[in-house]
LOTOR-364613 format. One record per residue (C-alpha): chain; x, y, z. Coordinates in steps of 0.05 Angstrom, whole numbers, plus 5000, padded with zeros to 4 digits. Last residue first. Layout:
BEGIN
<r mol="A" x="X" y="Y" z="Z"/>
...
This chain:
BEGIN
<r mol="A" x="7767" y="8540" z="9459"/>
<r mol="A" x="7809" y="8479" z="9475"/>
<r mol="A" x="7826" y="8414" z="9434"/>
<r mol="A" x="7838" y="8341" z="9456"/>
<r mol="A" x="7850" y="8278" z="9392"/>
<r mol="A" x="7818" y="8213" z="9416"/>
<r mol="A" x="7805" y="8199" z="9347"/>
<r mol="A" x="7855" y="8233" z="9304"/>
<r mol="A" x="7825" y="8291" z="9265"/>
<r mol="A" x="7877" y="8310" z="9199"/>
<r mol="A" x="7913" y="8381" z="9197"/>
<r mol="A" x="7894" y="8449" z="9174"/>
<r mol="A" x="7908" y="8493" z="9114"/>
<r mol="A" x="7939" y="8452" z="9048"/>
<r mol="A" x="7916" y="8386" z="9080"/>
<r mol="A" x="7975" y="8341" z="9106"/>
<r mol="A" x="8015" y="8286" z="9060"/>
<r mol="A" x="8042" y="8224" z="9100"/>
<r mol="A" x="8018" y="8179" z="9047"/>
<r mol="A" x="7975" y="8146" z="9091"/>
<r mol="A" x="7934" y="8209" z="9106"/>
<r mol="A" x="7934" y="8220" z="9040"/>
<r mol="A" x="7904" y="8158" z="9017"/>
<r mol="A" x="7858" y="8163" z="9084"/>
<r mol="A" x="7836" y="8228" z="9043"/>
<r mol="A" x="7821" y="8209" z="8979"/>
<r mol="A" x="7781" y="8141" z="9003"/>
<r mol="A" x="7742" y="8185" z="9055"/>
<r mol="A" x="7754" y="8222" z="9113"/>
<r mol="A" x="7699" y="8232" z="9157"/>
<r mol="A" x="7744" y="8277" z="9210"/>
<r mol="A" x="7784" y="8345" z="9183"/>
<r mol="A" x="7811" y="8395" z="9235"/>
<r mol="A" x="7822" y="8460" z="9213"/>
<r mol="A" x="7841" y="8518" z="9263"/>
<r mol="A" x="7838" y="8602" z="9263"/>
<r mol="A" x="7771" y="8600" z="9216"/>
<r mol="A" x="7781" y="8661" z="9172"/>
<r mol="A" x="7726" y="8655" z="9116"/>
<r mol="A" x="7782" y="8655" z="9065"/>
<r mol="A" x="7823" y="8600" z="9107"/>
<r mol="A" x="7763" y="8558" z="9101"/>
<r mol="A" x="7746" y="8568" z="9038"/>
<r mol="A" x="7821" y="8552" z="9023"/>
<r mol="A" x="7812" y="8481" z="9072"/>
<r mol="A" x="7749" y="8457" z="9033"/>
<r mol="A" x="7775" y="8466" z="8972"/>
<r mol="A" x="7838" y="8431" z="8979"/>
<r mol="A" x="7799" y="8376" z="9020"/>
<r mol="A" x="7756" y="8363" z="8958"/>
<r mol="A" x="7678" y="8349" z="8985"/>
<r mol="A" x="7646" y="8290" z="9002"/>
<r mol="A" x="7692" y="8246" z="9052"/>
<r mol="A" x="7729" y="8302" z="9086"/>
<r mol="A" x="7684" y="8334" z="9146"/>
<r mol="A" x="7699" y="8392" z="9180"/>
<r mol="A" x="7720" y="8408" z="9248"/>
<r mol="A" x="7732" y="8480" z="9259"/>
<r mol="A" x="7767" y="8516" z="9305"/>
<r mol="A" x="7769" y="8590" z="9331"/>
<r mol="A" x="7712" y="8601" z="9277"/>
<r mol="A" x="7713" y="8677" z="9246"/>
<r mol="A" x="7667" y="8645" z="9190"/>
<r mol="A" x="7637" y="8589" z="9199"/>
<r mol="A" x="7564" y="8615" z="9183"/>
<r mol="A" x="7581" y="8612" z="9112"/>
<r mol="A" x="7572" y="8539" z="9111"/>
<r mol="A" x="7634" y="8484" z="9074"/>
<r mol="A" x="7603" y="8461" z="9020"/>
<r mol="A" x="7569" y="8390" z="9004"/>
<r mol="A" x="7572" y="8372" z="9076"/>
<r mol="A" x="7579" y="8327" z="9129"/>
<r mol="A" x="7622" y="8335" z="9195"/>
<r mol="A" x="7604" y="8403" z="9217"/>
<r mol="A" x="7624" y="8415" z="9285"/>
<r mol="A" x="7643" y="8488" z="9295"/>
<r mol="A" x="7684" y="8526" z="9350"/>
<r mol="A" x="7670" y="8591" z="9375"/>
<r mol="A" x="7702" y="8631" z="9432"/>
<r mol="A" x="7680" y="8694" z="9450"/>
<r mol="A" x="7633" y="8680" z="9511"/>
<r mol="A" x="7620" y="8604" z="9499"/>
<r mol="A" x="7596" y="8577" z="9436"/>
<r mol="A" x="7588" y="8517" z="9398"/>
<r mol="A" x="7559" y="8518" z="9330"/>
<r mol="A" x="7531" y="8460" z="9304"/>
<r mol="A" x="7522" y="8425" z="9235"/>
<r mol="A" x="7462" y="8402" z="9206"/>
<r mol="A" x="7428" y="8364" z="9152"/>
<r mol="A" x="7356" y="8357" z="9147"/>
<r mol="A" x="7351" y="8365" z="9074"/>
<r mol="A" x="7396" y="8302" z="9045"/>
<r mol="A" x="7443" y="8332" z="8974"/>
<r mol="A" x="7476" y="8381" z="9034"/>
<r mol="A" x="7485" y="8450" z="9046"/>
<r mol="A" x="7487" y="8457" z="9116"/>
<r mol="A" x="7430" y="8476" z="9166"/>
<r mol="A" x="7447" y="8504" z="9239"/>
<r mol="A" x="7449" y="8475" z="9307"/>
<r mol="A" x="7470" y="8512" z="9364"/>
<r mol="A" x="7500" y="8494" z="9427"/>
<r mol="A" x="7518" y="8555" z="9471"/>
<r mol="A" x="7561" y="8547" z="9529"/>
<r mol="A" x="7557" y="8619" z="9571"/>
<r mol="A" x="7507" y="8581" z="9623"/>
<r mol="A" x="7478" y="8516" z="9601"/>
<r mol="A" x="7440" y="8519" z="9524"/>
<r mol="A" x="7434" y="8458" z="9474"/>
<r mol="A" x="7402" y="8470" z="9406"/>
<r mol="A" x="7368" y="8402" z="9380"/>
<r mol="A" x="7378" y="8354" z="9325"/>
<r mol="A" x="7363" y="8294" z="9365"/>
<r mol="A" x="7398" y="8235" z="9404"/>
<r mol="A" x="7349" y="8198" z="9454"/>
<r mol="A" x="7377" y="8212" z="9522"/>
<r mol="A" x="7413" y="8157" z="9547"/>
<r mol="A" x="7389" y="8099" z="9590"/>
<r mol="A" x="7441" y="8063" z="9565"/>
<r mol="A" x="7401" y="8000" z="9528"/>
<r mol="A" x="7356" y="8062" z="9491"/>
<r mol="A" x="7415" y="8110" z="9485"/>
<r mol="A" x="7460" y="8054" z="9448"/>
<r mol="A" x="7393" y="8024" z="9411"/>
<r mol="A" x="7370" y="8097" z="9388"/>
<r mol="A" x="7437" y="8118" z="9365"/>
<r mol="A" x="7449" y="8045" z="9320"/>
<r mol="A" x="7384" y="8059" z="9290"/>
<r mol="A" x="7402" y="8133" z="9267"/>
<r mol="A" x="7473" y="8103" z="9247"/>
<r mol="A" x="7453" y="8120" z="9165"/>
<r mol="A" x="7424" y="8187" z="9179"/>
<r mol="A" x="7355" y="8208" z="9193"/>
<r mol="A" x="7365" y="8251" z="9258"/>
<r mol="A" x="7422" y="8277" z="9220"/>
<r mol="A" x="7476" y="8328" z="9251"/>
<r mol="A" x="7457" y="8298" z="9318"/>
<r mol="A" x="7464" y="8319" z="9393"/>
<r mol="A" x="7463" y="8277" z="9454"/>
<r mol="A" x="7454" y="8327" z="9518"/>
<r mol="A" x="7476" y="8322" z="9594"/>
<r mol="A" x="7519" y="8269" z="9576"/>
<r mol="A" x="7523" y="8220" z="9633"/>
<r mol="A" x="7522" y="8158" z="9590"/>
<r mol="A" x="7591" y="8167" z="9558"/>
<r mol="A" x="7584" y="8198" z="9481"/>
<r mol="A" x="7579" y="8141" z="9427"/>
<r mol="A" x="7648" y="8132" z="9388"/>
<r mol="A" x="7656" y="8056" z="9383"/>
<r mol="A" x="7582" y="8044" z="9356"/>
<r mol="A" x="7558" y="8120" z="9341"/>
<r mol="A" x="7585" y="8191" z="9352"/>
<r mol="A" x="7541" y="8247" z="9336"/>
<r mol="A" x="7552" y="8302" z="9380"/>
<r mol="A" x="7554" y="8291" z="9451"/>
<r mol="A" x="7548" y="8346" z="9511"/>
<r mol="A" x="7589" y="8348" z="9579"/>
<r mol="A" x="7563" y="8406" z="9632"/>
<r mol="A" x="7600" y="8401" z="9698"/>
<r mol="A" x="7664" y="8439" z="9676"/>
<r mol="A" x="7652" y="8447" z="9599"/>
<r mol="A" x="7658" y="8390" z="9568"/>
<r mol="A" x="7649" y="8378" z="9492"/>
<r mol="A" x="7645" y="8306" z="9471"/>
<r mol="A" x="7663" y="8304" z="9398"/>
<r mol="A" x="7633" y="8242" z="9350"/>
<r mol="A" x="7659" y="8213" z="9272"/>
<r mol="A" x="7641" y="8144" z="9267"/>
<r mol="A" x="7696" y="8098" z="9292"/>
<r mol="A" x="7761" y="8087" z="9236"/>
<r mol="A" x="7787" y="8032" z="9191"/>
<r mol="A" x="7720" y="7996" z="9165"/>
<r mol="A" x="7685" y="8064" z="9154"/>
<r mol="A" x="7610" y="8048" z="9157"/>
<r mol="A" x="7574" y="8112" z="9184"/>
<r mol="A" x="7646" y="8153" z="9161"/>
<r mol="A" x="7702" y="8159" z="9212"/>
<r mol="A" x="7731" y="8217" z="9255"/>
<r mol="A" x="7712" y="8183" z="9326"/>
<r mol="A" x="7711" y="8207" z="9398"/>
<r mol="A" x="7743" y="8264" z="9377"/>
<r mol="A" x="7756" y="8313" z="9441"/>
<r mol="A" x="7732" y="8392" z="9466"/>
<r mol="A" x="7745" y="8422" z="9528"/>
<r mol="A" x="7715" y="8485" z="9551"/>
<r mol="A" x="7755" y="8537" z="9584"/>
């Protein structure tokens, strides 16, 4: 069973929240995704992958894994055993934009934190976490319920969302990331 936690669910520069990062563990093997200051994966990952190798905390990454003795964070598929790290283009106004899709045996969870819609290639996801701060979290929860992704999480919430956060309200299909927040798959 691999092990999956929210280091972060903020934007780059979210004054409230860490950047959005997951540290997936599967027994020995532990892998980052994104992640920046507050959120960066511990020092013994055995990868450090990135939706954006020219996003807005790409400085920041290099530093942390630089001053670590980390690996330098790329957009890069990640293979140990049955766990499967893929990365795979999103629709997104910035080419270069990824998401990943995490595998192992039957299972299949998604990390795609920015984008302008949510990818095809989620479909059938045991869990999904998707990102809130440019698209409409109504829209983004019915396509995923129509592609048939089992769990919603939402991290990278913006102005719309914290509001609704704060206001108690949940998404119409799937709940809000809380950093720190464990999942299985």
């Amino acid at each position: 069973m691999a092990r999956l936690m929210l280091l972060g669910i903020g934007t780059a520069r979210s004054p409230r929240f860490a950047p959005a990062g997951l540290l997936v563990e599967y027994g020995h093997t532990r892998v980052g995704l994104d992640g920046g200051p507050g959120s960066e994966p511990p020092e013994n990952v055995d990868a450090w992958l990135v939706a954006d190798e020219r996003g807005p905390l790409r400085d920041d990454l290099h530093r942390i894994a630089h001053e670590s003795g980390m690996l330098r964070p790329a957009v890069a598929p990640f293979r140990q055993g049955t766990l499967h790290v893929d990365p795979l283009p999103v629709a997104h106004p910035r080419p270069g934009v990824h998401g990943y899709k995490i595998t192992r045996g039957h299972r299949a969870a998604v990390w795609a934190p920015d984008f302008a819609e949510p990818p095809g290639w989620v479909e059938g996801a045991d869990l999904v976490f998707a990102g809130a701060a440019g698209c409409d979290v109504a829209e983004t929860a019915e396509a995923a319920r129509r592609l048939g992704v089992r769990r919603l999480v939402f991290v990278r919430p913006g102005d719309a969302a914290c509001a609704a956060m704060d206001a108690g309200k949940n998404p119409p299909f799937g709940e809000w990331g809380e950093e720190g927040g464990q999942y299985r798959m």
